[in-house]
MIDOSE-1310 file (N, C-alpha, C; in nm, 2 decimals, decimal comma, always signed):
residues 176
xxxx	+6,03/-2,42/-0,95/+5,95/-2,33/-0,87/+6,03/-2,29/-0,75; +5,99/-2,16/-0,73/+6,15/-2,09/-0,58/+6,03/-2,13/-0,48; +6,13/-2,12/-0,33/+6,05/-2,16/-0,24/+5,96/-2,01/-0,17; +5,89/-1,98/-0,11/+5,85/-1,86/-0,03/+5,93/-1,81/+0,02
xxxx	+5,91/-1,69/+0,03/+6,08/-1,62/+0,13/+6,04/-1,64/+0,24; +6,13/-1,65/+0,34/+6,16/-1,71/+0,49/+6,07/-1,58/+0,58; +6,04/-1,64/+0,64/+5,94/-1,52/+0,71/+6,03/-1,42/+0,82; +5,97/-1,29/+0,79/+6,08/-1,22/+0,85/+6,02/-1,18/+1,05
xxxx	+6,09/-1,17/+1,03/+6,05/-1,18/+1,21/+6,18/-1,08/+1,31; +6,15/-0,95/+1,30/+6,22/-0,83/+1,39/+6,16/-0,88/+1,55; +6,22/-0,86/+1,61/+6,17/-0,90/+1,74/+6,20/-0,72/+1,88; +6,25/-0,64/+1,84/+6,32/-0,53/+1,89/+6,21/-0,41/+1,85
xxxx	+6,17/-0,33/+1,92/+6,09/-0,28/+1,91/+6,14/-0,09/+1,88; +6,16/-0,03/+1,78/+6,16/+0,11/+1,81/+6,13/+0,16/+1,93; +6,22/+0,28/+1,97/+6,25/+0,33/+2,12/+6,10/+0,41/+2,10; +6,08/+0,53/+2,03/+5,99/+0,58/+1,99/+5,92/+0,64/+1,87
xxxx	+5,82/+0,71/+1,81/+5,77/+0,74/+1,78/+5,88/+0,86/+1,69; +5,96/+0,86/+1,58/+6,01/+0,93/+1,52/+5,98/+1,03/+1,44; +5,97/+1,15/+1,40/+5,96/+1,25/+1,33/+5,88/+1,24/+1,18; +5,82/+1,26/+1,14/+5,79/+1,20/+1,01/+5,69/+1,10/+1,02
xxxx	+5,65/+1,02/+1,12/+5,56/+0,89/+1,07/+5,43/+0,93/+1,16; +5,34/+0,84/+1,13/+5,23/+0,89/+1,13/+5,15/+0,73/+1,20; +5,07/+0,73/+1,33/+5,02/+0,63/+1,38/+4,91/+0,57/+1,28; +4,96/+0,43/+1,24/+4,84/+0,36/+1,18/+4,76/+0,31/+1,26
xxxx	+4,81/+0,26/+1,39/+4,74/+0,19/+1,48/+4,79/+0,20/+1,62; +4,67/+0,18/+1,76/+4,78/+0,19/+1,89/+4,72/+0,06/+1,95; +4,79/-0,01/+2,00/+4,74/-0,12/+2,08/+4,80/-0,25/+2,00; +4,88/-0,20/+1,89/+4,91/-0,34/+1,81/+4,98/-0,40/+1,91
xxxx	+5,02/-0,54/+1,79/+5,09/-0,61/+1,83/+5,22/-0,67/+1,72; +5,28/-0,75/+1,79/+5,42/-0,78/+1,67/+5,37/-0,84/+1,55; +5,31/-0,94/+1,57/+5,19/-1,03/+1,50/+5,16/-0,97/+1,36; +5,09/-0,82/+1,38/+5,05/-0,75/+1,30/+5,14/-0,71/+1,23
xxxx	+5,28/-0,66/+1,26/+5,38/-0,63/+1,18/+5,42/-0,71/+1,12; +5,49/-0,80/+1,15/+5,52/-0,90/+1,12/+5,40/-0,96/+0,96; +5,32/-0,98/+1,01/+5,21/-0,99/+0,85/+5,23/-0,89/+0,76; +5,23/-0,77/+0,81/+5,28/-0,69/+0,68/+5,44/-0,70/+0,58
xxxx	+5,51/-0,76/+0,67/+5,62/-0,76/+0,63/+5,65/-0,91/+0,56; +5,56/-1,02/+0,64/+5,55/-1,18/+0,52/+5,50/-1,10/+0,40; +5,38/-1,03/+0,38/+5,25/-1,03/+0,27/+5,36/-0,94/+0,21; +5,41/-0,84/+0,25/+5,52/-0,76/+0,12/+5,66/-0,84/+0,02
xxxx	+5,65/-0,95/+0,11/+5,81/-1,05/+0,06/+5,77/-1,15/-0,03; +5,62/-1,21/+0,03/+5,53/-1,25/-0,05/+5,50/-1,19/-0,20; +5,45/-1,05/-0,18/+5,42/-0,99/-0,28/+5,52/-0,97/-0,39; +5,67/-1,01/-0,37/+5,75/-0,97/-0,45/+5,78/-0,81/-0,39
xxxx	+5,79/-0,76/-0,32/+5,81/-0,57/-0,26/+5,97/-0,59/-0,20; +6,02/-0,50/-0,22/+6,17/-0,51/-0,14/+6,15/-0,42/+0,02; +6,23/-0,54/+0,10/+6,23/-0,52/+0,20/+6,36/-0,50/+0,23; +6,40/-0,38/+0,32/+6,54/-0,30/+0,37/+6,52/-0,28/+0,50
xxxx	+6,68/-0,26/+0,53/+6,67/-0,19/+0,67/+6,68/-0,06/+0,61; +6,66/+0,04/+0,72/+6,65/+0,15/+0,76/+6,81/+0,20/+0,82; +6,90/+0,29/+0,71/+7,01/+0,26/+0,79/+7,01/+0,31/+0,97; +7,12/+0,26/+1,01/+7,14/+0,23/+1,12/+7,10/+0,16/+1,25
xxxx	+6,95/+0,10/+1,14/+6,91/-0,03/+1,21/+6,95/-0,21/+1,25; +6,93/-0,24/+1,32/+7,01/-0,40/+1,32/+6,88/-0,47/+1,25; +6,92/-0,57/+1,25/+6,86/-0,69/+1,18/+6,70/-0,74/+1,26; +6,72/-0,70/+1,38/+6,64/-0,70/+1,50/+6,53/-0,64/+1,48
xxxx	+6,56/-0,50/+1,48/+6,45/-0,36/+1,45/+6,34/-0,39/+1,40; +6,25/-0,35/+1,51/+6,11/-0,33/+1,41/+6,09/-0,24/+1,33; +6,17/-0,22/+1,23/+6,16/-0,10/+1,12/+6,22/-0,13/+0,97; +6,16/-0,17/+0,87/+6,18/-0,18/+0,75/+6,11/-0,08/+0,64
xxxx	+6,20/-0,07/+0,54/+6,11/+0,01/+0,43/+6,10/-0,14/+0,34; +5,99/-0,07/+0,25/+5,88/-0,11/+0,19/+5,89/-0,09/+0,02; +5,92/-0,12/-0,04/+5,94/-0,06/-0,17/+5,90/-0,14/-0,27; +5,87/-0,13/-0,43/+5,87/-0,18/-0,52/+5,71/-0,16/-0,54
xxxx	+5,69/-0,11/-0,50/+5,51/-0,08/-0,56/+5,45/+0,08/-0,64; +5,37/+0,04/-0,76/+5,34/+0,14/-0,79/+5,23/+0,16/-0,87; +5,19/+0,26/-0,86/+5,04/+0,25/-0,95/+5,06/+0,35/-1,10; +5,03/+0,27/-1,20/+5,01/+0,37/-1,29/+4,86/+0,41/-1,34
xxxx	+4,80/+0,52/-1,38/+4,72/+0,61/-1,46/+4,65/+0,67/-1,32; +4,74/+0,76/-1,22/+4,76/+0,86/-1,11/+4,78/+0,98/-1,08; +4,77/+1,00/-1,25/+4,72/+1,13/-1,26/+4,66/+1,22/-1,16; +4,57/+1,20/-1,16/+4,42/+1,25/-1,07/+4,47/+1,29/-0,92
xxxx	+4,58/+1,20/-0,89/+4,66/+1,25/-0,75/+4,74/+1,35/-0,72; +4,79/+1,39/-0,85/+4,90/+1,52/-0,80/+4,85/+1,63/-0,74; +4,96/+1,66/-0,66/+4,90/+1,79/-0,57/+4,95/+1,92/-0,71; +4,82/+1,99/-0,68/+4,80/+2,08/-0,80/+4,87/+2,18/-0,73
xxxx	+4,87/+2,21/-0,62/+4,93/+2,35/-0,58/+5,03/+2,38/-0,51; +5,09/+2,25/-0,53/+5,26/+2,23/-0,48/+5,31/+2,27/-0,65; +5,19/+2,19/-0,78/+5,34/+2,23/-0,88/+5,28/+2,38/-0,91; +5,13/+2,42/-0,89/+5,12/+2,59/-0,93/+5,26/+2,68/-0,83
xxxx	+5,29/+2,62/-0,73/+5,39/+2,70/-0,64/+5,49/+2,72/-0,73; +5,56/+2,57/-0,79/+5,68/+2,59/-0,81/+5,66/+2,69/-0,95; +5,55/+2,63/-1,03/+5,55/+2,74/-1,16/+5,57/+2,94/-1,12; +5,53/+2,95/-1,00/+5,52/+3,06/-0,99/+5,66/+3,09/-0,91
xxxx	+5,75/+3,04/-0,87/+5,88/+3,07/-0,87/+5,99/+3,04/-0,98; +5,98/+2,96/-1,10/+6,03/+2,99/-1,23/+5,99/+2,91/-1,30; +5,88/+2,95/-1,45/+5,82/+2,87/-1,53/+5,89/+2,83/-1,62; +5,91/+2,74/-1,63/+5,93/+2,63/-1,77/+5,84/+2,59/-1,85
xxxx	+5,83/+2,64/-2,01/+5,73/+2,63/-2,11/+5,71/+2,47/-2,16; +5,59/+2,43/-2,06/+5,57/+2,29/-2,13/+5,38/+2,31/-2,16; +5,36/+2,26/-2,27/+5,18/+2,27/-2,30/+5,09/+2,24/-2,16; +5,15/+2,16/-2,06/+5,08/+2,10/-1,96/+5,02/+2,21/-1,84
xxxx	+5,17/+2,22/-1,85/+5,19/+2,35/-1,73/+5,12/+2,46/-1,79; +5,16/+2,50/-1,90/+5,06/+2,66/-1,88/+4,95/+2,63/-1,91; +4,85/+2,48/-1,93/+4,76/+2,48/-1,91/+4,70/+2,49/-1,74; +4,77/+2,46/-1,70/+4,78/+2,46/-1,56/+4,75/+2,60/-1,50
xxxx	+4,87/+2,71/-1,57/+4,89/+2,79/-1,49/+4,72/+2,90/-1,57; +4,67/+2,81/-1,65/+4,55/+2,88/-1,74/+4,42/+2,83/-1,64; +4,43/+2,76/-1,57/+4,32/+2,67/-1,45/+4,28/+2,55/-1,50; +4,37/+2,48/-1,60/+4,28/+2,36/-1,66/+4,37/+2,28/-1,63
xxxx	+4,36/+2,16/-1,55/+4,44/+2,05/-1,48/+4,43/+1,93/-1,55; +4,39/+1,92/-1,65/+4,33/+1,81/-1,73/+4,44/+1,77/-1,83; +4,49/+1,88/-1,87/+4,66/+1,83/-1,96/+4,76/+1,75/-1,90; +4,77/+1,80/-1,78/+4,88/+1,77/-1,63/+4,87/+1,61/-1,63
xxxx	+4,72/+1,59/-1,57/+4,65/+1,50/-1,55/+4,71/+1,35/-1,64; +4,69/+1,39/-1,79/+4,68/+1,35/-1,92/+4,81/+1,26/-1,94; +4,95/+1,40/-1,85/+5,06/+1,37/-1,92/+5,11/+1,24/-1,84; +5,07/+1,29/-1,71/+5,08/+1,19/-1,60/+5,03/+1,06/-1,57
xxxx	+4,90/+1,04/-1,64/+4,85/+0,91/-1,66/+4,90/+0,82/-1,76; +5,01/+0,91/-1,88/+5,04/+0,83/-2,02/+5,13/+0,81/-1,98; +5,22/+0,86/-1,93/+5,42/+0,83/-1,93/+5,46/+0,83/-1,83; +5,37/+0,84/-1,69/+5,46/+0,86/-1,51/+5,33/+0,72/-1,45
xxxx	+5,43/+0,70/-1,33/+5,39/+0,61/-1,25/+5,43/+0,69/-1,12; +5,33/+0,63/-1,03/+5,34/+0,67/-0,85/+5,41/+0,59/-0,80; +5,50/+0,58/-0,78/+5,66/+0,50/-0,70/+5,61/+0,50/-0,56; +5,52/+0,37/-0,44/+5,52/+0,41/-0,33/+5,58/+0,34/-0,24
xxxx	+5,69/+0,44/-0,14/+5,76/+0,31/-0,07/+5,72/+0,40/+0,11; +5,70/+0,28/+0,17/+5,66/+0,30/+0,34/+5,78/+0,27/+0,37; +5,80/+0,33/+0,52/+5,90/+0,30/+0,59/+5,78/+0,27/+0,75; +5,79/+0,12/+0,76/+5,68/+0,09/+0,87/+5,76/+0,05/+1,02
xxxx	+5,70/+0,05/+1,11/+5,77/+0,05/+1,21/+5,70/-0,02/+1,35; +5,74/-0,05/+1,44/+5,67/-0,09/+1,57/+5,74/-0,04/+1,67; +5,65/+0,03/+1,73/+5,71/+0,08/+1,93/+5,72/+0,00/+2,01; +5,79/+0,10/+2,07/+5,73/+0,00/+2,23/+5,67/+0,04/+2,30
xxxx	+5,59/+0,18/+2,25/+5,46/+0,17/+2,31/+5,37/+0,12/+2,28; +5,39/-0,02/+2,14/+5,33/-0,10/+2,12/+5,20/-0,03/+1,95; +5,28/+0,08/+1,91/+5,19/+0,19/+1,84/+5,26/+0,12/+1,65; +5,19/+0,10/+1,57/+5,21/+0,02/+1,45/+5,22/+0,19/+1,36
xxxx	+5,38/+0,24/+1,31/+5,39/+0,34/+1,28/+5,42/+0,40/+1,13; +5,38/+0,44/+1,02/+5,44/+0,45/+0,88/+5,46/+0,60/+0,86; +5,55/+0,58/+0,80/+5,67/+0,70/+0,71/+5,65/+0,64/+0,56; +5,52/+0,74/+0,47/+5,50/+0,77/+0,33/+5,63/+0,84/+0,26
xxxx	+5,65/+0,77/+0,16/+5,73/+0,85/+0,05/+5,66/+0,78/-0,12; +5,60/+0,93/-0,18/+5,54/+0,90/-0,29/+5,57/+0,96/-0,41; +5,61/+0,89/-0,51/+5,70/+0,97/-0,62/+5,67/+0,97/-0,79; +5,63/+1,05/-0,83/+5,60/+1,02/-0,94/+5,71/+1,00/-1,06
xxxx	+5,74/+0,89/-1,10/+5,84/+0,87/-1,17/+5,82/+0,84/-1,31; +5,90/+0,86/-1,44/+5,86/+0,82/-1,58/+5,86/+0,67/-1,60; +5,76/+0,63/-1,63/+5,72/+0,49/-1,67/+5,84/+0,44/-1,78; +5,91/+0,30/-1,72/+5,95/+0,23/-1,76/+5,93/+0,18/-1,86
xxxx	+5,77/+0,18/-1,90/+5,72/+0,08/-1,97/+5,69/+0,18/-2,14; +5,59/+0,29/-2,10/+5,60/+0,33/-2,18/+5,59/+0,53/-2,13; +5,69/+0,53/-2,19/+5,80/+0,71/-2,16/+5,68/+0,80/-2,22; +5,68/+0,94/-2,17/+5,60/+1,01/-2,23/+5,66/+1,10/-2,32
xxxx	+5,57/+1,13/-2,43/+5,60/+1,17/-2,54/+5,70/+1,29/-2,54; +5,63/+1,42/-2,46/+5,68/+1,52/-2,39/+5,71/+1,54/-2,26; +5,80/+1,48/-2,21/+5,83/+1,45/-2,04/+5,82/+1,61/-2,01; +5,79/+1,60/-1,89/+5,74/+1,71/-1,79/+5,93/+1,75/-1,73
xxxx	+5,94/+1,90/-1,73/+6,05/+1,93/-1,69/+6,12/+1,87/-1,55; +6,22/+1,89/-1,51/+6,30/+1,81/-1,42/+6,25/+1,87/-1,28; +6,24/+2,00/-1,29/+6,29/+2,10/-1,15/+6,07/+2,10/-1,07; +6,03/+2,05/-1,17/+5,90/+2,05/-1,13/+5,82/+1,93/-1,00
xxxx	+5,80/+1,99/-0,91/+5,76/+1,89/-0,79/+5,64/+1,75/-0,81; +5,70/+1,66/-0,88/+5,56/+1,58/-0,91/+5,53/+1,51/-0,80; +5,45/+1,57/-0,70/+5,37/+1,44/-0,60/+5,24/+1,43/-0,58; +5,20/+1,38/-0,51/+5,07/+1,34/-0,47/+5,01/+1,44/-0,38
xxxx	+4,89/+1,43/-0,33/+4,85/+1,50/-0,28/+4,82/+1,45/-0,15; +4,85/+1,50/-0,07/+4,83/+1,42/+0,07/+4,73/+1,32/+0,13; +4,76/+1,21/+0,20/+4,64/+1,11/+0,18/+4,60/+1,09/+0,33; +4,51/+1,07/+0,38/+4,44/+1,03/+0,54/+4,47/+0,91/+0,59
xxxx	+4,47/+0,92/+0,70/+4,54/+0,79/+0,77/+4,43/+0,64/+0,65; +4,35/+0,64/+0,69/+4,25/+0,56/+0,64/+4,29/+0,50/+0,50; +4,34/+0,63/+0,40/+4,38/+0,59/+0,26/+4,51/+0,57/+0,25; +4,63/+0,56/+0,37/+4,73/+0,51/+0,37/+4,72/+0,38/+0,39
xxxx	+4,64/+0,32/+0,48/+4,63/+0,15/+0,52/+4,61/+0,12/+0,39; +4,47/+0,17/+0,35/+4,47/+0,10/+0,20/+4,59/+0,07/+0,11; +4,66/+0,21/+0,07/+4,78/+0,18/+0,02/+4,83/+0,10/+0,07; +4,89/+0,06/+0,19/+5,03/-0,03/+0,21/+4,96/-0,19/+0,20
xxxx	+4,83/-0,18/+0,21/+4,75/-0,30/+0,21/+4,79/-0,34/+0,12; +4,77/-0,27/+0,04/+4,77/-0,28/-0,10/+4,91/-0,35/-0,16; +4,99/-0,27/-0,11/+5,13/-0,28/-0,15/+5,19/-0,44/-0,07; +5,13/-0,48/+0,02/+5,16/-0,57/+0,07/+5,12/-0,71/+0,06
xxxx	+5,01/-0,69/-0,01/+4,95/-0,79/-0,06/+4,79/-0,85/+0,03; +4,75/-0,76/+0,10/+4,71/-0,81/+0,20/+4,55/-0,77/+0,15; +4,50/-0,70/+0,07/+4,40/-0,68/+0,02/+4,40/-0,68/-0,13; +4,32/-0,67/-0,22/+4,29/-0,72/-0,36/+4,24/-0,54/-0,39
């Protein structure tokens, strides 16, 4: 039996509020980070620095989590965009570009997984901060029959502060 990983403990707080992230909470505390970051090392999730962070930093990414049969999340009109700047003939897609999302849907629930990695952070205005990155990737486990072309934008559809906690909760072990 391995032992628990050693509890990680940043003590250095981000100067500010960076480009990209999005307030989960204001008034936190280190406490609170710090729990997210046991419950993800816990969870088995890979924990990084952020380059050109020290060991100190309140700022780690988050990785190794993913949901499969996610279908239902892709943003439909980020890939209708890309089809209409150069189509590539796959059955999914031009059902797509026909109004019926249900192939897309189909292909994506059988052979792709949602790859989600946070980049979480703490201020020192004391503000508990995350940076989403959501990826739909071809399933490891089992590949789809007709993979979806390369040049095609597979993401998610943008999520509310509310449905991010969940996610990273999630991802961290901290809810069921």
């Amino acid at each position: 039996m391995t032992p628990p990983p050693s509890p990680v403990r940043p003590s250095v707080p981000v100067g500010g509020r960076p480009a990209g992230y999005l307030q989960l909470e204001s008034y936190s505390s280190l406490r609170k980070f710090w729990s997210y970051l046991n419950g993800a090392a816990l969870a088995g999730r890979r924990l990084t620095l952020v380059r050109g962070d020290s060991l100190d930093s309140c700022r780690r990414r988050i990785s190794g989590y993913c949901i499969p049969n996610a279908g239902g999340l892709v943003d439909q009109g980020r890939v209708l965009a890309a089809l209409e700047d150069g189509l590539t003939p796959h059955p999914a897609l031009l059902a797509l570009l026909g109004g019926e999302v249900g192939p897309l849907r189909t292909v994506l629930n059988e052979g792709y997984d949602l790859h989600l990695e946070f980049v979480l952070a703490f201020t020192a205005a004391r503000d508990l901060i995350v940076r989403p990155d959501f990826r739909y990737r071809v399933s490891e486990f089992v590949p789809p029959a007709e993979p979806l072309p390369d040049g095609v934008p597979l993401v998610p559809r943008r999520f509310a502060r509310d449905e991010l906690r969940v996610l990273l909760d999630r991802a961290c072990g901290i809810t069921l």
